[in-house]
C-alpha positions in Angstrom: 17.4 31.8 59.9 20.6 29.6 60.3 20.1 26.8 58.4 20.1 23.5 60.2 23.8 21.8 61.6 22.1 18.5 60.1 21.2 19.5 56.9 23.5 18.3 53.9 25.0 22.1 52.2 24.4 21.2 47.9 27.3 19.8 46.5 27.4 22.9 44.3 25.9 26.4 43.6 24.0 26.6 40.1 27.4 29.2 39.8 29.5 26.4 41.1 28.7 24.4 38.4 28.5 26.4 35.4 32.2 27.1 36.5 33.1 24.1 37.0 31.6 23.4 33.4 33.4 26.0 32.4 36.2 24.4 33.1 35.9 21.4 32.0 35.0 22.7 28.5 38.4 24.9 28.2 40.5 22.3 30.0 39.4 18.8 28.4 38.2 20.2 25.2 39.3 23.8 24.9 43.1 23.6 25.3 43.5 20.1 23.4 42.0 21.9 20.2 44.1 25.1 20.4 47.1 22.2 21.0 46.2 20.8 16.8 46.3 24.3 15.3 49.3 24.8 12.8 52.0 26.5 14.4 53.0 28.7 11.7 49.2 29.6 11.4 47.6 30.7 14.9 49.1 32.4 17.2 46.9 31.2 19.5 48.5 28.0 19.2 49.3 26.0 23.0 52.9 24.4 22.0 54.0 21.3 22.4 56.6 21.8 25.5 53.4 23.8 27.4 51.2 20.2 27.5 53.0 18.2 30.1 53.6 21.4 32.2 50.3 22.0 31.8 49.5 18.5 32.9 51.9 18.9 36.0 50.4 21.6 37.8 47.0 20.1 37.3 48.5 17.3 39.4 50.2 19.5 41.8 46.5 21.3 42.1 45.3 17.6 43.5 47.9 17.5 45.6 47.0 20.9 47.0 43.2 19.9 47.2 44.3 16.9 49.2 46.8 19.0 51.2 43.1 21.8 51.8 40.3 18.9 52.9 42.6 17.9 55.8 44.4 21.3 57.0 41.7 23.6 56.1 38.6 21.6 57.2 40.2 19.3 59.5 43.2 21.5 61.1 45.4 18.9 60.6 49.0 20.3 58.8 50.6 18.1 56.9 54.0 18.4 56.3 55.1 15.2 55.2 52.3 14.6 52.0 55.4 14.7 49.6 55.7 10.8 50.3 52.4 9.8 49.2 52.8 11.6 46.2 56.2 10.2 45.4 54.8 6.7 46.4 52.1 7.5 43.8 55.0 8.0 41.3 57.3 5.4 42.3 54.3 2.6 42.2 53.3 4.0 38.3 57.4 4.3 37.3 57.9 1.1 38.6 55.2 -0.5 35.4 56.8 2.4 33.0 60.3 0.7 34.1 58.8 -2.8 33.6 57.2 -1.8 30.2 61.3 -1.2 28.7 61.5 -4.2 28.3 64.6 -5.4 26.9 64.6 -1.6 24.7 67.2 -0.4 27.6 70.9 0.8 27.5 71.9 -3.0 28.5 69.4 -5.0 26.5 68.5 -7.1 29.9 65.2 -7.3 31.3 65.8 -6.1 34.5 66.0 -2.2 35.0 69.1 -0.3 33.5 69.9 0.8 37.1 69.6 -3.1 38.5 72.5 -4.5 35.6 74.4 -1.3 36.7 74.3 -2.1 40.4 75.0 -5.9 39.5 71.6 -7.6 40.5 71.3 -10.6 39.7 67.2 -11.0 39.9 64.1 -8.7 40.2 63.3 -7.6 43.9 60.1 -9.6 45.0 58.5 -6.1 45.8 58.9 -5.8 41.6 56.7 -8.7 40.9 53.2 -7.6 39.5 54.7 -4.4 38.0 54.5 -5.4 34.6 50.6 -5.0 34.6 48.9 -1.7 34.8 46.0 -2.4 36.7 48.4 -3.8 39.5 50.6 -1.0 39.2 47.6 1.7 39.6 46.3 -0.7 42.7 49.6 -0.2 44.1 49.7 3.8 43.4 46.1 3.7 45.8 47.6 0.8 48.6 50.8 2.1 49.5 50.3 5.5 49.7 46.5 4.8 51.7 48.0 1.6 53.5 51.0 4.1 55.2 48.7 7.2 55.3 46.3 4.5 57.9 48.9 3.1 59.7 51.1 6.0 60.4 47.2 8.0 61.4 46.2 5.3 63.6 49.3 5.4 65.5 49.2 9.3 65.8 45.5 10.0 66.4 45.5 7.1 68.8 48.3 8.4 70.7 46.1 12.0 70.1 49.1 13.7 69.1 48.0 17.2 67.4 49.3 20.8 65.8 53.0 21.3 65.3 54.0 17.6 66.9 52.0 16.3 64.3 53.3 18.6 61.7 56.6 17.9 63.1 56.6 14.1 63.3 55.0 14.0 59.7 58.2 15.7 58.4 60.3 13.8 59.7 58.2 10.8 58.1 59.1 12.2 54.7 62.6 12.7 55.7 63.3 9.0 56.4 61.6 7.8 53.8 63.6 10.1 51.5 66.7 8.8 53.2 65.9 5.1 52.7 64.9 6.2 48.7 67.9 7.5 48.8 69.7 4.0 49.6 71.0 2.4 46.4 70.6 -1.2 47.9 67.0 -0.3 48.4 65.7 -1.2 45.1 64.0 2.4 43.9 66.9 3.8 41.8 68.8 5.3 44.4 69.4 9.3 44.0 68.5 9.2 39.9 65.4 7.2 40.8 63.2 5.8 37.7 63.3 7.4 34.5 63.7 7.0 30.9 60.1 6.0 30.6 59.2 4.9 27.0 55.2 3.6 27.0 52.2 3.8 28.5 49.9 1.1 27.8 51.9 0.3 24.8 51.6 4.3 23.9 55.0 6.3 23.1 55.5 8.6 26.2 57.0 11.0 23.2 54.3 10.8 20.8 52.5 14.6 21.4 48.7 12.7 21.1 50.0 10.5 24.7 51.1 13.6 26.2 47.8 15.1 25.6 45.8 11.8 26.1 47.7 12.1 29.9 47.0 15.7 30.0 43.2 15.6 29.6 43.6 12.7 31.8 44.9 14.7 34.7 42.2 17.1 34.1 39.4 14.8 34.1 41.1 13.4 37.8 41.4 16.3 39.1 37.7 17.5 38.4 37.1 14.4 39.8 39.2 15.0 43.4 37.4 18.2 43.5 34.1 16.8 43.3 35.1 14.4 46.1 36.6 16.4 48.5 33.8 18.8 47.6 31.1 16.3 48.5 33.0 15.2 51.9 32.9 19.1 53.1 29.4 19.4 52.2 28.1 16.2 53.9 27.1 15.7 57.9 31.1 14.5 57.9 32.2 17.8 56.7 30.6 19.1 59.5 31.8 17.3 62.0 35.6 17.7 60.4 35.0 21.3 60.8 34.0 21.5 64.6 37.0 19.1 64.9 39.1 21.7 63.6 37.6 24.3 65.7 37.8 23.0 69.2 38.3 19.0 69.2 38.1 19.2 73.1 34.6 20.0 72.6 33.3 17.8 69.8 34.7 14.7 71.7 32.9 16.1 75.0 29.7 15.8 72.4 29.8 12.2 72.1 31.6 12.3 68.7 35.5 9.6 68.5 37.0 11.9 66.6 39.8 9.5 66.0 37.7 7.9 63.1 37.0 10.8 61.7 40.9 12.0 61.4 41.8 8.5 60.4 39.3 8.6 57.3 40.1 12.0 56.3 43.8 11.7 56.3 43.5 8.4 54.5 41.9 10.1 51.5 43.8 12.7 51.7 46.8 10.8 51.1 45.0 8.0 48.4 44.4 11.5 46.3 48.2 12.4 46.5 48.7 9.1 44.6 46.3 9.4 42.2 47.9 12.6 41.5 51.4 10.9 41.7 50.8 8.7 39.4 50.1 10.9 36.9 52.9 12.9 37.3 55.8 10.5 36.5 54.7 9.8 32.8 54.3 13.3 32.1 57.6 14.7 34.1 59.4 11.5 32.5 61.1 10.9 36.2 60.6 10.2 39.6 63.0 10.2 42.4 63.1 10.7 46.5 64.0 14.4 45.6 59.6 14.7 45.6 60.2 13.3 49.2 62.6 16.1 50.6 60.8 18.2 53.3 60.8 21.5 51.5 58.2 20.0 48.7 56.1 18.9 51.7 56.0 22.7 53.0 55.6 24.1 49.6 52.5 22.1 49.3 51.0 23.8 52.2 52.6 27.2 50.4 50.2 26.3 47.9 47.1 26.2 49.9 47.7 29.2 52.4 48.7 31.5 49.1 45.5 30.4 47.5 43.1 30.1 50.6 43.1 27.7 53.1 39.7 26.1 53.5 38.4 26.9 50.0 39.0 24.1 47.8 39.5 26.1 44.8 41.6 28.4 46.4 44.0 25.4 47.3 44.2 24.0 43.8 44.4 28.3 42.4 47.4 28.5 45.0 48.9 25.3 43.5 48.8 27.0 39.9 50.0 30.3 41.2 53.4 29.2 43.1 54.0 26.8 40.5 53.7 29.0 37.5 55.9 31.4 39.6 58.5 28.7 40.3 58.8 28.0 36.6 59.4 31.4 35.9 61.9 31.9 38.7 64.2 29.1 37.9 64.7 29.9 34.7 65.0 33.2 35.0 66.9 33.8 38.3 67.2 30.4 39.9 69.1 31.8 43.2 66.0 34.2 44.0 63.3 31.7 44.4 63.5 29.9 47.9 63.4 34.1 48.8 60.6 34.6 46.5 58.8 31.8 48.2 59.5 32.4 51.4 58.5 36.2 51.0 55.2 35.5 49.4 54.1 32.8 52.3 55.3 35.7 54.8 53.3 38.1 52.8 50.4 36.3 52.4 50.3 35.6 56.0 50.3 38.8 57.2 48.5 40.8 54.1 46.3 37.7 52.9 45.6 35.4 56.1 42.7 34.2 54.1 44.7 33.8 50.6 44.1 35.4 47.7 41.0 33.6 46.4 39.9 33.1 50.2 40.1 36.9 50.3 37.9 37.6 46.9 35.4 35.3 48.6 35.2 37.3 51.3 34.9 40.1 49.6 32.1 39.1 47.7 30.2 38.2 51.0 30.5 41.5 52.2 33.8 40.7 54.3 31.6 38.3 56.3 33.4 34.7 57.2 
């Protein structure tokens, strides 16, 4: 009996969760242990240089959950969610800047880059940065404050599929442009870096990196567990039949507007979360996270893992990035074609992604 379009699905399966425990076990407890062990006495040892890697790609895997509750439950592609990430970064790089101090190449308390550019004061948009708790506000506001005002505008307008995907990248485009601008306040090309505390904790002491590592974990268990309870709620729903023929749920009754505007708002408050954990583990953050091409990788990530999945998003994040490492090290020139073929071949081998398709598999090849 089909169970009933009202009813609210459980957030997880018993299985669900004893994976999910799972997880949580070898990634907050597991890994950080194996990280202590002598080196010259386990091989099973996790070295120091794999930690903030490690940490990276669990923010890229929110980024990619982010990039999955709109595009594979709402059918809305994103191709622009690079610049709420980077504004993420930017808003957590800008306290890491503050937090120098005077400890910088010219002794002042403004930024490095501000004495080398010849300002005189600190931008007013600077003011507040010094404090973390207004710093991790701001790494929620500006990336949720652009997300609703640039929605509004488009989903009022009703503006849909590839203009949307279309007008998004160009979003990300300008705002890498003005980034880009020395005059503008944000670094210029070089952006922030040279990051020395957190919270009065040396960025290069290995217990910070892991303190940030479990702390990327522990957020992005926690975006999982959100975006899993949206999909599973009467909003899920509704998100879903909106992505299947909007014509039809607004003929319903249902302003679907609101419903887009929420969604992409989260969406775009967990790319900051997730970008503000990225800059003190990476150590720098410029407009280069803004350029189009991250954007599309991003959605890369979430049609090679499965679109519509959740934890196919976040495996596909993992997977291309793991691959990218690998590729620019070890032959740099070949990975835009290494990226390109797998999306191609995913497409056309994998249209469900490679967890997507083990899903399926499992169900008997039923959707």
């Amino acid at each position: 009996m089909a169970s009933d379009p009202g009813e609210r699905r459980p957030l997880l399966s018993p299985l669900g969760w004893l994976l999910f425990a799972a997880f949580a076990v070898a990634a907050v407890v597991l890994l950080p242990l194996l990280h202590l062990l002598p080196a010259a006495d386990s091989a099973l040892r996790v070295p120091d240089f794999a930690i903030p890697l490690l940490g990276k790609f669990l923010c890229y895997a929110m980024v990619a959950l982010a990039v999955d509750l709109i595009w594979g439950y709402a059918g809305i592609l994103s191709l622009g969610h690079g610049t709420f990430f980077a504004l993420g970064g930017y808003a957590m790089g800008m306290y890491l800047m503050r937090s120098i101090g005077t400890e910088g190449v010219y002794r002042s308390e403004l930024p490095d880059f501000m004495v080398f550019l010849d300002w005189k004061e600190l931008p007013w948009f600077w003011y507040g940065f010094d404090h973390f708790w207004f710093a991790a506000l701001m790494a929620l506001a500006a990336p949720g404050l652009l997300a609703f005002v640039f929605g509004w505008f488009a989903f009022r307008s009703r503006i849909r599929g590839v203009y949307f995907s279309i007008i998004t990248q160009a979003m990300t485009y300008a705002f890498m442009l003005l980034f880009f601008r020395n005059n503008t306040g944000f670094g210029g090309n070089n952006g922030l870096t040279d990051f020395k505390r957190l919270l009065g904790f040396s960025l290069q002491d290995p217990d910070t990196r892991v303190g940030l590592y479990v702390a990327s974990a522990l957020a992005l268990m926690g975006v999982f567990l959100v975006c899993r309870g949206v999909v599973t709620s009467k909003l899920g729903r509704v998100l879903e039949a909106v992505r299947d023929g909007e014509d039809k749920v607004r003929f319903s009754g249902y302003d679907t507007f609101h419903f887009k505007l929420f969604v992409w708002t989260l969406s775009a408050l967990l790319c900051g979360v997730a970008g503000a954990l990225y800059a003190p583990q990476v150590g720098i953050i410029n407009p280069s996270e803004m350029q189009p091409a991250n954007s599309i990788e991003m959605a890369v990530w979430v049609a090679v893992g499965g679109r519509g999945t959740l934890v196919g998003a976040a495996a596909g994040a993992w997977i291309v990035s793991a691959a990218k490492s690998w590729f620019t090290v070890a032959a740099p020139d070949l990975w835009l074609y290494v990226l390109g073929a797998l999306f191609v071949g995913v497409t056309l081998f994998l249209p469900r992604g490679v967890v997507g398709s083990l899903m399926a598999r499992g169900r008997g090849g039923s959707t």
